[in-house]
MIVO-879141 format. One line per field, with one value per residue (C-alpha): y, z, x; residue in three letters. Coordinates in steps of 0.5 Angstrom, whole numbers, plus 500, padded with zeros to 3 digits. Example, Ala and Ser with C-alpha at 12.3 -4.5 7.8 and 13.67 -1.06 7.14 Angstrom:
2
Y = 491	498
Z = 516	514
X = 525	527
type = ALA	SER
% end
This chain:
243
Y = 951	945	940	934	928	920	916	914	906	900	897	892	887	890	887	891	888	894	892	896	895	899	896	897	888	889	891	897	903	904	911	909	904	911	914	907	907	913	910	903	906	910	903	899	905	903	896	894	888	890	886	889	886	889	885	884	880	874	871	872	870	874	873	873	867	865	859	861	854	851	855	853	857	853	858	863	865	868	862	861	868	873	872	869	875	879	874	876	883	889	894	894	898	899	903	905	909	915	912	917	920	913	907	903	896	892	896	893	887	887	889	884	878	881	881	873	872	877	871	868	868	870	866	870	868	876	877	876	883	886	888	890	898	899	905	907	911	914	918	921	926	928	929	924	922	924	919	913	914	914	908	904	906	906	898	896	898	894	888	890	894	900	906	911	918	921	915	916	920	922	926	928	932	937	935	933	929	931	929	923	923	920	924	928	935	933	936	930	927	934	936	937	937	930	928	930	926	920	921	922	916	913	914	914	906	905	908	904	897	898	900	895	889	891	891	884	886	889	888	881	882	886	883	875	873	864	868	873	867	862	868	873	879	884	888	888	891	889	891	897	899	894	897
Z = 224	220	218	222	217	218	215	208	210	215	217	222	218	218	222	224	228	232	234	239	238	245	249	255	257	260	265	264	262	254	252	245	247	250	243	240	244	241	234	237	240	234	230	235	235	228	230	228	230	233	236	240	240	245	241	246	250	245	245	237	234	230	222	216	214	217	222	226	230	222	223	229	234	239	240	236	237	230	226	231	235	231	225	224	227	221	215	219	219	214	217	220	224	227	233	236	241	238	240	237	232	229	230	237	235	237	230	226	228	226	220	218	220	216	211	212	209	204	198	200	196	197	193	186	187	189	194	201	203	198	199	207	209	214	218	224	230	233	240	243	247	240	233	228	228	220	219	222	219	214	214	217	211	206	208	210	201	199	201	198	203	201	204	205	205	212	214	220	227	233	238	242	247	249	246	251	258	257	260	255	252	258	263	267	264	258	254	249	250	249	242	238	231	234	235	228	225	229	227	220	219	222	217	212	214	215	208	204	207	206	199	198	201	197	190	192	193	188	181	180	173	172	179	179	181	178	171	171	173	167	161	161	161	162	156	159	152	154	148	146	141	136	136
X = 129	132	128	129	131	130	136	135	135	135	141	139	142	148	155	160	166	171	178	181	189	190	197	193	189	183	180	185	181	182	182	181	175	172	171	170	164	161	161	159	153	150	150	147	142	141	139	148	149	156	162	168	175	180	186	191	187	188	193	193	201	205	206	202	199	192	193	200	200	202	208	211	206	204	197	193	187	187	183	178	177	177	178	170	167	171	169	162	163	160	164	171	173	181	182	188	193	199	205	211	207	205	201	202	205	199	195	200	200	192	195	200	195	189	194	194	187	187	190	183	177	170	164	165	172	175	179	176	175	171	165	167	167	172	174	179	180	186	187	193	196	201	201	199	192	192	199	196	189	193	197	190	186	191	192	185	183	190	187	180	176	172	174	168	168	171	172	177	175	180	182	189	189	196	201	206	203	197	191	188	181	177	181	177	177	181	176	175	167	165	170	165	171	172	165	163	167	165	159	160	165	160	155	159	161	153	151	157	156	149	151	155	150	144	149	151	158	163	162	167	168	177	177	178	185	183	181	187	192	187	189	183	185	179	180	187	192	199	201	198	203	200	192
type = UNK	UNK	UNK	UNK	UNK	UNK	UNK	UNK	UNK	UNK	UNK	UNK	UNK	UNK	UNK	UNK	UNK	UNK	UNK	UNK	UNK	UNK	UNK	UNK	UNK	UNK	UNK	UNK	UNK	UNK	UNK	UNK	UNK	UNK	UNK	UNK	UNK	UNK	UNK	UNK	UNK	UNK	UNK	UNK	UNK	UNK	UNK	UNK	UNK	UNK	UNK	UNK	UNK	UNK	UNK	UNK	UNK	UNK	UNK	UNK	UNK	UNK	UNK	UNK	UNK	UNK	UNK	UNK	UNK	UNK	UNK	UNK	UNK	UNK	UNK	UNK	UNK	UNK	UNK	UNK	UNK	UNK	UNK	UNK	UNK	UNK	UNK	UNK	UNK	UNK	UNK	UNK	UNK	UNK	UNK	UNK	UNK	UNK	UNK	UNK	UNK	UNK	UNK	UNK	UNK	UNK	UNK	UNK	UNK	UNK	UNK	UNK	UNK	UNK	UNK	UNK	UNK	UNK	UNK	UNK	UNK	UNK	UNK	UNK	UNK	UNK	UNK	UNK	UNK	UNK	UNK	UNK	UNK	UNK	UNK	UNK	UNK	UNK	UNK	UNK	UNK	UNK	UNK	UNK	UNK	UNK	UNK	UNK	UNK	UNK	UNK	UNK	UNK	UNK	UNK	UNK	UNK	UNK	UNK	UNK	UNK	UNK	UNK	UNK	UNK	UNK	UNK	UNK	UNK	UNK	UNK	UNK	UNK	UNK	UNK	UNK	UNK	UNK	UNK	UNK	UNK	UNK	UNK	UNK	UNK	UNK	UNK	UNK	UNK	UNK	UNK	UNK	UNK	UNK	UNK	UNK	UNK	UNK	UNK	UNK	UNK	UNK	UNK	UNK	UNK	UNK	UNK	UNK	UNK	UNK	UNK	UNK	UNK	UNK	UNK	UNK	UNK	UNK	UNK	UNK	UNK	UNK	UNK	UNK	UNK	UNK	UNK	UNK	UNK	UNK	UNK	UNK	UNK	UNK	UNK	UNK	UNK	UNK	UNK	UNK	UNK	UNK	UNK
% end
């Protein structure tokens, strides 16, 4: 019988903010919230203090600067609804629906609005993101969990994330109209590929951000935009022909 093992650390200090970019407004069953759930379970077990946002029931405004109502929107709920709960956050993680083999369109409207904040700094003068873990979930009923993960975790490190290992779970039933992952029958709680994935992302996000806390961040030497943009060049040769 294989030994029982403790986790290596407490994570009780630990914020983790899940987005759920289903199309679906409350209180619309969300097959995506359902695997969501699972990782967001785990982590409260851990003592995780974790915050679920169901995107589309914000009236969140379409563009990619940090305050739409300073650009001609009469409402968003950006600045003052969702962004404070991911500038508190440790952990990100972005969920979302299949729709023709790609990320439904609300994912991407995530996306492009946390691109807004990435030309801020945090206290080391680092871009805002840095020192975040972040993590996706996609579920379906037809190829392309691999495509979208991608494309989610590929954004969230351009703008400063740091990606753990196996940081993406999911699951999609038969491809077609199929039954969907919290259908009666589907299969898809008791999948046991997908399970351990969500559980392992899980872990994953919990041991880098506790990684990342405990170190104080990233380092903020090679990675300060202000010092770059007053000369220093961080052993930076742009001339390396004259060595």
């Amino acid at each position: 019988m294989t030994e029982q093992r403790r986790p290596p650390a407490t994570y009780d200090d630990l914020r983790a903010v899940f987005i759920n970019c289903t199309l679906k407004r409350s209180p619309e069953v969300s097959n995506t919230q359902g695997l969501m759930d699972r990782s967001i379970a785990l982590m409260r077990d851990q003592g995780v203090t974790v915050d679920s946002i169901r995107f589309i029931d914000h009236d969140v405004a379409t563009g990619v600067y940090p305050d739409m109502r300073e650009h001609g929107w009469a409402n968003d709920a950006w600045p003052d609804e969702i962004w404070p709960k991911i500038d508190a956050a440790d952990i990100l993680v972005i969920g979302g629906p299949l729709w023709l083999g790609d990320n439904a369109s609300v994912t991407r409207h995530l996306i492009e609005r946390l691109y807004a904040m990435s030309g801020l700094f945090n206290e080391k003068g680092q871009y805002v993101f840095y020192g975040k873990a972040g993590g996706a979930v996609i579920t379906g009923n037809e190829d392309g969990v691999k495509h979208a993960a991608m494309a989610i975790l590929y954004s969230l490190q351009h703008i400063g994330f740091t990606i753990p290992p196996a940081a993406d779970a999911g699951w999609i039933g038969e491809v077609g109209p199929g039954p969907s992952y919290l259908d009666p029958g589907s299969g898809g709680p008791e999948n046991d590929f997908t399970n351990r994935n969500t559980t392992f992302m899980t872990w994953n996000l919990l041991h880098v951000a506790r990684m990342l806390k405990d170190a104080g961040g990233i380092p903020a030497y090679g990675n300060q935009r202000e010092a770059w943009n007053e000369g220093e060049r961080f052993g930076f040769d742009a001339n390396p022909e004259y060595r």
